[in-house]
C-alpha positions as CSV (number, residue, x, y, z in Angstrom):
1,X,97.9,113.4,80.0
2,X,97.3,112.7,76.2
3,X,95.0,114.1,73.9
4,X,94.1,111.8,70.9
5,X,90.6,112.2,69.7
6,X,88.6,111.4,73.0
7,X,90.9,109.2,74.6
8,X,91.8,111.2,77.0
9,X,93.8,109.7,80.2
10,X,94.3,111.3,83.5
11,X,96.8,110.4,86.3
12,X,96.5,111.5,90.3
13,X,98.9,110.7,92.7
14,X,98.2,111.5,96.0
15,X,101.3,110.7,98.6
16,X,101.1,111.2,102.7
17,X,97.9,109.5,102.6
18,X,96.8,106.4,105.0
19,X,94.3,104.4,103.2
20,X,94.4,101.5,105.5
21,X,91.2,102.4,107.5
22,X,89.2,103.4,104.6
23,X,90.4,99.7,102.5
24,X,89.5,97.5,105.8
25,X,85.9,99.3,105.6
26,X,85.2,98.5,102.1
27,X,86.6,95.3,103.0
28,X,84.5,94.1,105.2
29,X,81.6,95.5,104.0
30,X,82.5,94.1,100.5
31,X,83.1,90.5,102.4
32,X,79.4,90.6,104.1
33,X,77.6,91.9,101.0
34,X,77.3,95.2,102.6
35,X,75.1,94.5,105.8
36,X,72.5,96.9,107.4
37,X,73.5,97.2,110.7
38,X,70.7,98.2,113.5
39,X,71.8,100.4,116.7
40,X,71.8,97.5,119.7
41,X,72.9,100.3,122.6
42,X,75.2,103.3,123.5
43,X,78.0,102.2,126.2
44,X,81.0,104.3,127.9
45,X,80.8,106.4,125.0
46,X,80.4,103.9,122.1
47,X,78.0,103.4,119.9
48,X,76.8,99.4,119.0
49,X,75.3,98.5,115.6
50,X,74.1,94.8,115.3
51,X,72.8,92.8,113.0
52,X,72.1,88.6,113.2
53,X,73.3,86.5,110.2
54,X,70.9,84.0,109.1
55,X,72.1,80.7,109.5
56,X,70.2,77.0,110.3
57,X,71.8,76.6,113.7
58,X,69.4,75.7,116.1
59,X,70.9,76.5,119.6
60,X,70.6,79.3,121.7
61,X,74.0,80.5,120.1
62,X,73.6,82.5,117.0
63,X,76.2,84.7,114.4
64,X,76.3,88.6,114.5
65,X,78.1,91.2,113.0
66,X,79.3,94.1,115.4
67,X,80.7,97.3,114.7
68,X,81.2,99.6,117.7
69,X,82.1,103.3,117.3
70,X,82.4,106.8,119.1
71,X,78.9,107.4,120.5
72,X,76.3,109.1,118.4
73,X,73.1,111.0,118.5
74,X,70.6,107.8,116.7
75,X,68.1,106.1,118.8
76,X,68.2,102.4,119.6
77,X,66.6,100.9,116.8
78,X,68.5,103.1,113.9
79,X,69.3,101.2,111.5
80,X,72.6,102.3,108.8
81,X,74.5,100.4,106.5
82,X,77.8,99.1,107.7
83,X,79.4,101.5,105.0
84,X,78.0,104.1,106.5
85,X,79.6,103.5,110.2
86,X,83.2,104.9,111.0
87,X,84.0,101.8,113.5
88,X,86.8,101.4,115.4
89,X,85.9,97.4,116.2
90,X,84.4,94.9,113.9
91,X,83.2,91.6,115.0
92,X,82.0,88.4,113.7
93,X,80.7,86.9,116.4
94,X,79.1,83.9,117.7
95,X,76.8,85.1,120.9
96,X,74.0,83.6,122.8
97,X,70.9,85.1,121.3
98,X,70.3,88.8,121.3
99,X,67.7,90.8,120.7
100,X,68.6,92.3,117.4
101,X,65.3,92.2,114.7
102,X,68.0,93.3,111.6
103,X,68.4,90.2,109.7
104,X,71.6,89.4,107.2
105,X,72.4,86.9,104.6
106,X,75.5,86.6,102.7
107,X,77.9,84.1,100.6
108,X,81.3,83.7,102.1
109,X,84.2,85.0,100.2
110,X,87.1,82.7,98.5
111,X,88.1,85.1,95.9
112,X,91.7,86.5,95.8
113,X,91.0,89.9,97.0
114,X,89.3,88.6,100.5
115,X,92.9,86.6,100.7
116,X,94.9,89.2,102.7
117,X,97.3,87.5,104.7
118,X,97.8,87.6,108.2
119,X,100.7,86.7,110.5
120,X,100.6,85.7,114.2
121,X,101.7,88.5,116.8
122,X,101.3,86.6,120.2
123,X,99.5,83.6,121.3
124,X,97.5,84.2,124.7
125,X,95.4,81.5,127.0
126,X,91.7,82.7,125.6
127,X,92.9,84.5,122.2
128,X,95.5,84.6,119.3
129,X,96.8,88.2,117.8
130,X,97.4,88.6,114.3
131,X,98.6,91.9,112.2
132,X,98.2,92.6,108.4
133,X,100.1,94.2,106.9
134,X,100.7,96.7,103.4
135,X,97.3,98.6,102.9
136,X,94.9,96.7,105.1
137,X,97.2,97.5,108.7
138,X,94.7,96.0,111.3
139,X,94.7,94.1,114.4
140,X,92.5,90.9,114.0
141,X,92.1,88.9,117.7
142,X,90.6,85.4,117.2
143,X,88.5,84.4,120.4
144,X,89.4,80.8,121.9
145,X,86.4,79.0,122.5
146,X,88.6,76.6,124.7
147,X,91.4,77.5,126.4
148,X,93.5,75.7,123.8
149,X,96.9,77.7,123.2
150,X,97.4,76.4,119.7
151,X,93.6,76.8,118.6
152,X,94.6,78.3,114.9
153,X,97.6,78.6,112.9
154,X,100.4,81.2,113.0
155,X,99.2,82.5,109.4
156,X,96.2,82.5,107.7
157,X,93.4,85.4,105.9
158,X,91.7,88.1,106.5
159,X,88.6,85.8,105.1
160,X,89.3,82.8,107.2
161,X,89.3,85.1,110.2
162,X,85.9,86.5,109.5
163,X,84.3,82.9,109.1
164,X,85.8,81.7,112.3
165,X,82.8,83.9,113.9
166,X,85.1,84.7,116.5
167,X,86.9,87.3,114.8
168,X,87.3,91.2,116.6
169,X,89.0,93.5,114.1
170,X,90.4,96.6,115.5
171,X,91.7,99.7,113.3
């Protein structure tokens, strides 16, 4: 630390510290422009948060954000922004129509930082696996909407997953 008039500069390292869950949160949220999620339902001890992206598609299949995490005490209906939510899952999702009233809008991400790589871990009939690696270790699965093998590419983003809308992220 120096001490020259009042420019004063600090330095903390912290070591033995995994940052990996807290930097795919902030992530994500950062990516979606920090949804607010509404509690769809509690299942086998899970809590689900929903919330629909706004879109123009005119079909009875429609784009949602999921995060899913150990049950808690909110009613149905709560609603809690995604920063707020210690999930375990992440989806972006493309579902028939549910019945979630929250409403999201955001502009998809082609900035350097939302350009984490990731690799290809094993190719199966109905999804692909990818990992991450350094401080965003994850497990991304990329849902086949055929049963095509070779439906995406051995490497590719973190962002390109999430726009695929087929995207479960698991920490």
């Amino acid at each position: 630390m120096s001490n020259k008039g009042n420019n004063i500069q600090y330095s903390f390292i912290q070591s033995h510290v995994d940052f990996s869950s807290e930097n795919i949160y902030n992530l994500v949220d950062s990516y979606f422009d920090h949804p607010i999620m509404e509690k769809f339902k509690n299942e086998q001890g899970l809590s689900i948060y929903m919330c629909k992206i706004k879109t123009l598609l005119a079909s009875s299949e429609q784009r949602y954000l999921i995060a899913i995490c150990q049950q808690d005490s909110r009613e149905i209906g709560y609603k809690l922004s995604l920063s707020n939510i210690q999930w375990k899952n992440f989806q972006s999702r493309t579902l028939n129509e549910q019945n979630v009233k929250t409403k999201h809008s955001y502009l998809s991400k082609n900035t350097e930082s939302f350009q984490i790589p990731v690799t290809l871990k094993k190719r199966y009939e109905d999804h692909t696996d990818y990992t991450t690696e350094g401080i965003f270790k994850c497990s991304i699965t990329l849902l086949h909407k055929n049963k095509n093998l070779y439906s995406y590419p051995e490497n590719g983003t973190i962002a390109a997953c999430l726009e695929t809308f087929q995207t479960i992220i698991t920490i």
